[in-house]
Every structure is written in structure tokens, then in C-alpha cells.
N, C-alpha and C positions, 0 to 999 in steps of 0.2 A: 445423675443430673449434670455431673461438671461435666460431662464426657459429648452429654447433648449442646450443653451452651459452646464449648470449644466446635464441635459439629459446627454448628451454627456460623458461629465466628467465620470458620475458615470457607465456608460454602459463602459468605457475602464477600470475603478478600477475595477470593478466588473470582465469583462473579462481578464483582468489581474489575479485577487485574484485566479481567477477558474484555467487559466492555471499554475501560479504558486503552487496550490494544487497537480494538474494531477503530476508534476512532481517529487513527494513525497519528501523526504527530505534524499536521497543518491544518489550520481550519480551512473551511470552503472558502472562505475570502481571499486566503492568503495563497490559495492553491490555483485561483483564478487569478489572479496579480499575478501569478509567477508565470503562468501560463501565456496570460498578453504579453510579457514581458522578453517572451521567448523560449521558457522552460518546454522541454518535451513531454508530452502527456502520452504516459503508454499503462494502458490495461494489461494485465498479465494473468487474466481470464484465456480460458478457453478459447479456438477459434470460434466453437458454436453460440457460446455464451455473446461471445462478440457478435455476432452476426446478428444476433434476435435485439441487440440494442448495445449502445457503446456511448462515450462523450466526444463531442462532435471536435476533432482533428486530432484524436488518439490513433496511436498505433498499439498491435497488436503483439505482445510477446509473452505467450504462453510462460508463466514462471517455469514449466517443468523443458524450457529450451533454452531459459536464459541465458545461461553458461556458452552456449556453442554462437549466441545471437547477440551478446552484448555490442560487439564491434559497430551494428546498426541502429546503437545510441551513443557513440562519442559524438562530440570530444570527451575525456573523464572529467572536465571542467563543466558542462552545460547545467543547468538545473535541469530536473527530473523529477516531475511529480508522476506516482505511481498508484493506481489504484487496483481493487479486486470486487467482487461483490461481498464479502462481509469482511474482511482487512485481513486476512488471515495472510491471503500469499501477498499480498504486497507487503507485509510485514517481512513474510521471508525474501521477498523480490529486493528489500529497502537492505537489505542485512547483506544479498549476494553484493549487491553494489558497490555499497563500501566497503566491506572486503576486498572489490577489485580496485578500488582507487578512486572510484569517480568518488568528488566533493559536493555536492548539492543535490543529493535525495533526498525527497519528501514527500510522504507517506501521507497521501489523504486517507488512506482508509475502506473503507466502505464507497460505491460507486454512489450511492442515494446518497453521500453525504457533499455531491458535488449543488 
């Protein structure tokens, strides 16, 4: 019985931890303010995925090319909000970035959450 309730426990943290990733770390408000303001909006979806729908003055950078493409998002200064279709690689997209130095990533998340 204790081994089920811990089960339990750890299947809502978990589902928990997953949803709160999906929803990156800017709300839709503040990911649209950033974006009048200048910010560059890049999907890092598929180019297929992109092609069937995208948010309107995104660019396209595949997370699995980012590394060789970063250069056609400086400055490392600019704001960069990033999105994916469930937050998954823009989580990982939000992580290469900082790691490379750029200062102002932020992670919408999920593209429906635009």
C-alpha cells in the first residue's frame, strides 16, 4: 500500500514537473511585449512543421542545427523568445543559448501558448 501511494506521489510530481516545463518560462503576454519591442521570435520546429503553420515573423531554426546556426541570431545581447510545438526543444533550444552566452532567452513554450 505505501509503495502504491509513493507511486502515486511521484507520477503527479513528475506530471506536474513535465507540465510546468511545457509552459516555458514567459507567459504569452510577456512573450508578445518582448517581441514588439524587438525581441527575435524563432521556432526551432521542423522545417515541415513550420511550413504547415508558424507565428507570424518567426524564423526558422531547427533545434537539431542550432549549434552550426546560432551566428543568425546575434547579437548575444538581443532578446530571444523561443518556441516549439509542446516546449520540449525550445527548453533544450533555451539551455544551448545560454550556454553560448546570449543574455535574454525566453522560453514560451508550447506554440498554442502564443
Amino acid at each position: 500500500m505505501v509503495l502504491k501511494v509513493v507511486a502515486v506521489v511521484v507520477a503527479v510530481i513528475l506530471v506536474g514537473y513535465l507540465l510546468f516545463m511545457r509552459g516555458g518560462d514567459v507567459t504569452s503576454s510577456d512573450a508578445r511585449r518582448l517581441v514588439e519591442g524587438g525581441a527575435r521570435l524563432l521556432d526551432v520546429r521542423t522545417p515541415e512543421e513550420f511550413a504547415v503553420g508558424h507565428i507570424s515573423g518567426a524564423i526558422n531554426i531547427p533545434v537539431q542545427e542550432l549549434d552550426r546556426r546560432m551566428g543568425e541570431i546575434e547579437p548575444k545581447d538581443r532578446a530571444v523568445v523561443l518556441y516549439c510545438r509542446s516546449g520540449n526543444r525550445s527548453g533544450r533550444a533555451a539551455r544551448m543559448l545560454k550556454s553560448a552566452g546570449y543574455v535574454a532567452v525566453h522560453d514560451l513554450g508550447a506554440m498554442s501558448r502564443w
